[in-house]
N, C-alpha and C positions, 0 to 999 in steps of 0.2 A: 639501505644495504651498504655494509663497507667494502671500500674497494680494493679489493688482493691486493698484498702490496710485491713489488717484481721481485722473483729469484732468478735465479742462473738457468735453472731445471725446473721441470714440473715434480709435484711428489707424486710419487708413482702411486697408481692405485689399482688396484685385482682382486678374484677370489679367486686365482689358479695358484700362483706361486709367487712371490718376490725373492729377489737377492741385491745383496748391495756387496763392491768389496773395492780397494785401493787401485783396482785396474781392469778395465772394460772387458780384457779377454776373460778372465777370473770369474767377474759375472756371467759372461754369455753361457760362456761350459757350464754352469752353476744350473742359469736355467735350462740349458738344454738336457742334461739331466732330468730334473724335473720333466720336461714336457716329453723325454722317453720311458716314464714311468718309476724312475726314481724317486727317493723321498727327499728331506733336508739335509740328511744326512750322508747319503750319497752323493748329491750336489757337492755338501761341503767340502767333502773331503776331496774330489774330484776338480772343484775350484781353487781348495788347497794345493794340491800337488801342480795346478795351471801356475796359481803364481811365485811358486819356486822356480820355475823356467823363466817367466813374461817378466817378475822383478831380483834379478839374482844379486842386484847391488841390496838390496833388503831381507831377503830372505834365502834361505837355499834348501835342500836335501839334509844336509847336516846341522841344521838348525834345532828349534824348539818351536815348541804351541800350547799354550794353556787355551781352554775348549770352554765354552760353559754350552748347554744343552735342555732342551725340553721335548720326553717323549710322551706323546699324547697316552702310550700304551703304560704309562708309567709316573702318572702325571707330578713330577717334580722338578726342580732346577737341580740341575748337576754339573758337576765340574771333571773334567779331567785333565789329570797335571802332567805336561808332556814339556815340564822341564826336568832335564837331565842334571845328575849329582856330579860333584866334583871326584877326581881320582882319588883311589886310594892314595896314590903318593903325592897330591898335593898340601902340605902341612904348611903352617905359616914358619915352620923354623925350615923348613926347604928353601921357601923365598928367600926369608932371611940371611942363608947363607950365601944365598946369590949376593947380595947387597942394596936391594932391591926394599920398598917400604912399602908397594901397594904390587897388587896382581897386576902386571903387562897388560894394553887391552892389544895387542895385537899381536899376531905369532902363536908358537904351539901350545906357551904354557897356559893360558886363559880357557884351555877347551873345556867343556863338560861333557857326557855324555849327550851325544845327539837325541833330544828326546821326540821330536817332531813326526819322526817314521812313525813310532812307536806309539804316539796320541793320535793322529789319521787312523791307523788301522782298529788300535780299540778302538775307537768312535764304528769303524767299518764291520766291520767283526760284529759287533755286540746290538747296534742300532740300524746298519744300512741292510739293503738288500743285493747291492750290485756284487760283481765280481771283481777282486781287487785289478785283475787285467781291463777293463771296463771301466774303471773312474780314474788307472794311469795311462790311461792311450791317450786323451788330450794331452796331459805335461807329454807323456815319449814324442807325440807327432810333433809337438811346437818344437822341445829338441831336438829331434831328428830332422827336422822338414825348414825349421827356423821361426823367428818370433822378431814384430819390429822393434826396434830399439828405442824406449823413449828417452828422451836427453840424459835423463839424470843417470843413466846406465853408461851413454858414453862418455858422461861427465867422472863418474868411478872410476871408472879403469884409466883415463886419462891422467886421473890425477895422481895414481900408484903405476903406472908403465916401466918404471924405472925400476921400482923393485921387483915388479916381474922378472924386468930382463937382465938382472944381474942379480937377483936372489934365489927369488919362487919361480923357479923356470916351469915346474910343472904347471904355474898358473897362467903361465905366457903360452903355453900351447892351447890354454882351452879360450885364454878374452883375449889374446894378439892373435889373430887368425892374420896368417901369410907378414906374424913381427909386428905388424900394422894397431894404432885403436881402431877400432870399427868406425863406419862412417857413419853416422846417425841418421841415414836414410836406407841402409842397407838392412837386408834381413839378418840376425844373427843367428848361428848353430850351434848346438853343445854337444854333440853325439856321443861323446865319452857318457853323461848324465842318461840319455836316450838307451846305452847300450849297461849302462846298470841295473835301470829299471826293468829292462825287456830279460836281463839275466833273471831276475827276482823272480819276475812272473813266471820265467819258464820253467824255472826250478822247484817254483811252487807249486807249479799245476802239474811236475811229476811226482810231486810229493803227497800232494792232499789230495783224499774221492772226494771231500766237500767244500763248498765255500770257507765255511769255517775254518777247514783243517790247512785248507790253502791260503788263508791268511793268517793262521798260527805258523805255519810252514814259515813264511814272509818276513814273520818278525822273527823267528828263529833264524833264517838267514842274514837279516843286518846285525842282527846284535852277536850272535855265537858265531855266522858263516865267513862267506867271503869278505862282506861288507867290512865287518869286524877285524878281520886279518888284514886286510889291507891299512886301514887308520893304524891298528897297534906298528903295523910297518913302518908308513912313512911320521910317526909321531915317536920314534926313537933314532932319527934323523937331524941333527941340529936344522933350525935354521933361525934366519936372521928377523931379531923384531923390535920392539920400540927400546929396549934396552940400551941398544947399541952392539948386541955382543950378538953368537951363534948360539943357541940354545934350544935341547932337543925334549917334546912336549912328556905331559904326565901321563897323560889317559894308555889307556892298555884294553886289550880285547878280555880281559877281567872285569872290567867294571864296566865294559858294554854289558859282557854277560849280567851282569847282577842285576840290572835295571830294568822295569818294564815302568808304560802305566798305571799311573792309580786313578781311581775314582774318589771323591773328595765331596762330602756336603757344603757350598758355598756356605762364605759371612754374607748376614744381611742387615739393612737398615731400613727401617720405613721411616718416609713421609709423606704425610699425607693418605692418602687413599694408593700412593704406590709403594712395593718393597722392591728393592734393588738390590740384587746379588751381585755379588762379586766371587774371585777366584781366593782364596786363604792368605794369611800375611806371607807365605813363598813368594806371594807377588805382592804389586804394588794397591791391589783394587781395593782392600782397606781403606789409604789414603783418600778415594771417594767417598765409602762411605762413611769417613769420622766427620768429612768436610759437609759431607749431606746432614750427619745429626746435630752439625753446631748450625747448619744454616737454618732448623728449626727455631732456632731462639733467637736469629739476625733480626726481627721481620721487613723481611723481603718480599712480600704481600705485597702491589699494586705497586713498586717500584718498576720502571720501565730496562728493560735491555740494555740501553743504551747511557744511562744516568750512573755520573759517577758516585753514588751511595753504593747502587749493586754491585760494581767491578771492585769498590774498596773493600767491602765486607766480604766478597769471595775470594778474593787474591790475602785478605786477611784469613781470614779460617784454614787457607789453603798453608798459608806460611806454619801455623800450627800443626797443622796435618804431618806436611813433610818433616817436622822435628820430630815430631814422634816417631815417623818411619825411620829416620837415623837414630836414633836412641832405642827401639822397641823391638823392630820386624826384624824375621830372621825363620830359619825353616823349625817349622815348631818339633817336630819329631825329634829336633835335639836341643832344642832350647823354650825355655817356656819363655811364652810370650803373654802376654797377660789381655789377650784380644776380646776377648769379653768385657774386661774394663774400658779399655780402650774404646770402645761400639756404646757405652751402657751411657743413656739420655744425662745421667749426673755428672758424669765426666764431661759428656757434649755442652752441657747443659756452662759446666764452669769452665771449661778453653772459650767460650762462644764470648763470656763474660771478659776474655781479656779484652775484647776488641773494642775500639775506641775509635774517636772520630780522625784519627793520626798513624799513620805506618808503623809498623814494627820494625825498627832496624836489629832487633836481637834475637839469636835464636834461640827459639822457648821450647823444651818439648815438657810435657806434662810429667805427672806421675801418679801414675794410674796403683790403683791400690795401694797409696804411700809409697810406691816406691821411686829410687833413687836413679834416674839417667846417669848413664855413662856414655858417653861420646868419644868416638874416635880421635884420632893427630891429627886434627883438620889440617896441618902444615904438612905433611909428608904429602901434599900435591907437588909444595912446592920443591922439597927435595928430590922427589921423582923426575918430574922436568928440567931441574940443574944438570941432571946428568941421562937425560933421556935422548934418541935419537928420533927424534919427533917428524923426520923428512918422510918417512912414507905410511904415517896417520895417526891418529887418535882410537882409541876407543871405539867411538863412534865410527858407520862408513864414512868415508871423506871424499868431497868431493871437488871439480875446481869447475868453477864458470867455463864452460868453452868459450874462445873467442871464433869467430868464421872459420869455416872449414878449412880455407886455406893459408891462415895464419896459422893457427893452432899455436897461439901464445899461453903462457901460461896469466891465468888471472887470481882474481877471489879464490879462497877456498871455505866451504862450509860443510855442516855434517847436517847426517841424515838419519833415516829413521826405521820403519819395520812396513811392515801389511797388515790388514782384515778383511776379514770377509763375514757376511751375515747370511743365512737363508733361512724362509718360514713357506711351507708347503701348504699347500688344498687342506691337508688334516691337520692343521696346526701344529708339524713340528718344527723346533727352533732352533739356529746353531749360533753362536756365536766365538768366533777364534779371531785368536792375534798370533800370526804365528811372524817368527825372526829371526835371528841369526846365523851361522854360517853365511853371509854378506860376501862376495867375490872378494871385498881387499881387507876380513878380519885375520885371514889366517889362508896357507900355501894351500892349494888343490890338490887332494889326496890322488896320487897318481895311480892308474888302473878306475879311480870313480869318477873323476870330472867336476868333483865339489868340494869347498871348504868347512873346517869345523866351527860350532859354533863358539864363541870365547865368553859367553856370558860370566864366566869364573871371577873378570874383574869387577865384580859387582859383590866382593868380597870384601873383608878388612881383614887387614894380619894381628890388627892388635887384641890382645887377652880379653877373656870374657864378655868380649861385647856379641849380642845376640846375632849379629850380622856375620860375625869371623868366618875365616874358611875354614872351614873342616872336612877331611875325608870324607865321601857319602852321603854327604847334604849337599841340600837345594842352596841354591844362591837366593838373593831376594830379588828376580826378575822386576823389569820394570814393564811388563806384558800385563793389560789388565782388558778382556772382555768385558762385556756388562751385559746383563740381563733384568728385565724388569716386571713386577708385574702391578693390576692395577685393578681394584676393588679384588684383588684376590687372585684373580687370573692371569694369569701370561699374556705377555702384553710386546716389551720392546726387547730387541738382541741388539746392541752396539758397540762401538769402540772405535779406535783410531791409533794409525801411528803416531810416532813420539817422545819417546823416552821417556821424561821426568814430566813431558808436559800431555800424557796421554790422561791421567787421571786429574789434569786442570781443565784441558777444553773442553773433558764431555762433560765434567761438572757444570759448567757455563751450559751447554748445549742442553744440557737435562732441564736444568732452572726453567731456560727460555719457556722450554715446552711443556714443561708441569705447572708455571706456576704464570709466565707470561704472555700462555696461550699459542704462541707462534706455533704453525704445523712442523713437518719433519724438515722439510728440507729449508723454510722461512729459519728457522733453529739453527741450520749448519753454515748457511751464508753470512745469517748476522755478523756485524764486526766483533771481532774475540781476540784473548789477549794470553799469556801466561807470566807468572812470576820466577825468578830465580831468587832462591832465597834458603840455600842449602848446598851440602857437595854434590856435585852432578854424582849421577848412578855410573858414570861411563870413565875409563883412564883418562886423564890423570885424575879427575876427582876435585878441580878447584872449587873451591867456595865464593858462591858472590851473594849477597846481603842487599833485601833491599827492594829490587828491580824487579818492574813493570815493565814487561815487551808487550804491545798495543797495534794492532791493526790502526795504518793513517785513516780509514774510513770510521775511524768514530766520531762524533763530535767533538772540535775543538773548546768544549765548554768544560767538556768530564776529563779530555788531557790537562786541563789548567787545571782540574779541581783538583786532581787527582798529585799532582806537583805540590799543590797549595797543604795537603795532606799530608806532605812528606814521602812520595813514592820515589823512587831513582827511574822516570817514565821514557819508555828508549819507545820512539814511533819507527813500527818496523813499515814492509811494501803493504798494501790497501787492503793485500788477499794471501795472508803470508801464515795465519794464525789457524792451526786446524785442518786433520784429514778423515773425519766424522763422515762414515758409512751406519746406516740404520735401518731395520727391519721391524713393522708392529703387525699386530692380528687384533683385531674387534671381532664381537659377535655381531651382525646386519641381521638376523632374524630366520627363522626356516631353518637352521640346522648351516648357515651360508657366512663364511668368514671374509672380511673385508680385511684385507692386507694392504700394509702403505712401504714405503719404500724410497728413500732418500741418500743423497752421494755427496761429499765433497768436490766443489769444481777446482778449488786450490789444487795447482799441478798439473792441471789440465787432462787428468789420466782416470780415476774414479769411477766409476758410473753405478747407477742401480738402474735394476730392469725387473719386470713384470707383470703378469695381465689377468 
């Protein structure tokens, strides 16, 4: 008998319930749901809403959520796309006449419609049983009552305090309590956010005689109501963002109104005995599965985790993936994408064939059905940064190293990333979300709500006909990708992770491990893991870097030399640095009796999964 080899955690194991998500409070409300007679879907959403209060440097109120879903009464994989369109008035000759070469990632003009509310509640509405007052009392009590802070929270605000307090003052009343950053032992309170939601519910429960009606009520209040009147207010208010100038936002309580969820058949790919959904090219979760159908023809059979052949040939496949997401993806309702090709074993079959026993320093994207790639100014990164005023962030939320409490020097600064969360119930339903944006330092705190909008808009391009451009009314191409899986046919795994460009690389890695190298769930999430850059980031400014391997120090120093010796540009990050993979699965154990596992990320120290 072989002997377990050590992880962080145990993989959890139950036939009650599991949940796994980015932050231990998120879980706990999850299952306790569950164990007060909710389903998976009332967990999630209710876990949902937990950590927009518990992580408001990643996620917020005015953010997005792409959902994927499995209802036992219904038995399919499904998606709901709870990202939000750009304004009517966002055109690229609008930018343009700013002076401007890419969408702003910071400030008013990058907003979409907040689609986050609006995917929680379908999901609630149409799958859960609770009452929308009942899975938002954990988030209102954590903001009303308080939530601990964990570093990277008082690392945010730290690192944007300045523009607080000489810009976004209304963002200084709700993260400088008494002027002050919070102390990172202290509890923090949002009661502005507390006193939204308590508005919503109350309004709603005068509104609607039934659950249903009272959560159509709900969403007719943020998008048409108050909710709505207040953003269209303070977003015809200059203010100040990565530009360097005052600049007053697009969105309007118009195209709140226009917007609701949609429901959405995932893209799939099989390997193997598993198929693996993903959310549509709007997002990023394609880029898995092209990466999955060239990894059929890698073989990657009996290669070990840890051997530099498997890390080459997935950070290769990967590099192909991502060119076709800048050449290809784009929201298809107004652009054809040719995603069918794109997925189909002959195309996989010939990108797999580029791969060689040597790096690719060139960006290749295919051409699916004969056709011709058109690619963006990859240089208007760097003309946007000549003249950008980069002092209070990036794109990305930004963050700086605290140094001791009592220096409070300023140090490093690095960027960060989103949430998820997973839940699988006693009856086998299944949720899986990545929800994001609205981040505390993307954009000014809507005054009268106590939250910021989301800016995912810079995930845009201004130039002509490329499938990705902004255009009024469309989806951006979010970098949000859920996973869902099944296996001999059946529903099987919900995961995902935050990470921008690098969420649809580690779980690719984390999938392999477990499909093909055996490793259990959470043996899978610990392994040493890596990602590539080899493409414009998704995030402002959009630079391009070619090439590069970032590597967990805890892999063998045999497959970092091999991997050098290959031609990679191999950067060794910290030991546990690679990866924030949350995972939920269901088996059938016999009798009518489902065997659930469940697995967390310890990177960050904050994660957890629970179950029994």
């Amino acid at each position: 008998m072989s002997t377990p080899s050590f992880t962080t955690r145990p993989e959890i194991r139950g036939t009650f319930g599991v949940a796994s998500s980015t932050h231990w409070l998120a879980t706990q409300v999850a299952m306790s749901v569950l164990e007060r007679g909710g389903n998976a879907f009332d967990a999630a959403v209710a876990g949902g809403f937990t950590l927009q209060i518990v992580e408001p440097h990643l996620n917020g109120p005015g953010g997005e959520v792409p959902i994927l879903f499995w209802n036992e009464n219904d038995p399919r994989v499904q998606s709901i796309c709870g990202q939000g369109t750009a304004p009517q008035l966002a055109t690229p000759a609008y930018f343009r006449k700013l002076g401007v070469d890419l969408v702003p990632g910071v400030g008013l003009l990058p907003a979409t419609v907040p689609g986050a509310f609006g995917a929680w509640l379908t999901l609630l509405r149409d799958h859960g049983t609770w009452e929308l007052a009942d899975v938002l009392q954990p988030a209102i009590e954590y903001a009303r009552n308080g939530f601990p802070l964990v570093p990277r929270i008082v690392q945010a605000i730290y690192a944007v305090q300045d523009l607080f307090r000489q810009e976004w003052h209304s963002s200084a009343q709700v993260w400088l309590p008494d002027g002050k950053v919070p102390h990172p032992e202290h509890l923090m309170r949002t009661p502005v956010i507390a006193d939204t939601y308590t508005r919503i519910v109350t309004e709603a429960n005068n509104k609607g005689s039934d659950r249903r009606a009272r959560i159509d009520a709900a969403l007719e209040i943020w998008y048409r109501g108050f909710v709505a009147e207040a953003i269209d207010a303070a977003y015809r208010t200059p203010m100040r963002d990565c530009t360097g100038e005052r600049n007053a936002g697009l969105l309007r309580r118009e195209d709140m109104a226009d917007w609701q969820a949609t429901y959405e058949t995932p893209a799939t790919v099989d390997f193997g005995n598993y198929t693996v959904a993903k959310c549509g090219v709007w997002s990023q979760g394609p880029v898995f599965l092209q990466q999955l159908a060239m990894a059929r023809h890698l073989q990657l059979e009996g290669l070990a985790a840890d051997s530099p052949t498997f890390a080459h040939k997935i950070a290769e496949a990967a590099k192909l993936a991502f060119a076709d997401r800048l050449a290809w993806y784009g929201d298809p309702r107004v652009t054809d994408v040719p995603l069918a090709d794109l997925l189909s074993d002959d195309y996989a079959r010939a990108r797999a064939a580029l791969i060689n026993d040597q790096a690719s320093r060139e960006l290749r994207p295919g051409s699916p059905a004969g056709r011709t790639a058109l690619l963006p100014d990859l240089d208007a990164a760097r003309r946007a940064l000549a003249q950008a005023d980069t002092r209070f962030g990036v794109g990305e939320p930004t963050f700086a190293q605290l140094p001791p409490v009592e220096q409070w020097l300023e140090r490093e600064l690095f960027v960060g990333d989103t949430c998820h969360i997973d839940v699988i119930d006693k009856d086998g339903n299944m949720v899986a979300a990545t929800p994001s944006g609205g981040w505390l330092s993307s954009s000014p705190a809507v005054p009268g709500l106590g939250f910021s909008i989301t800016t995912r808009l810079q995930m845009t391009w201004l130039d002509d006909d490329l499938p990705g451009q902004l255009r009024p009314g469309a989806r951006p191409c979010t970098t949000l990708s859920p996973g869902m899986a099944l296996r001999d046919g059946q529903p099987y795994m919900a995961f995902g992770t935050p990470g921008g460009d690098q969420q649809d690389q580690w779980t690719v890695s984390f999938f392999l491990r477990h499909a093909l190298c055996g490793m259990n769930l959470q043996e899978a999430i610990d392994a040493p893991s890596w990602h590539i850059d080899h493409f414009p980031g998704s995030f402002w400014p959009r630079t391009t870097t070619l090439n590069r391997i970032t590597i967990e120090s805890r892999m063998p120093e045999s497959t970092l030399e091999a991997l050098r010796s290959a031609g990679h540009d191999v950067k060794v990050g910290p030991p546990w640095s690679e990866g924030r993979i949350s995972v939920c699965t269901r088996e059938p154990a016999g009798n009518g009796v489902r065997l659930l596992r469940a697995g967390a990320n310890p990177r960050g120290m904050q994660s957890y999964a629970a179950g029994r």
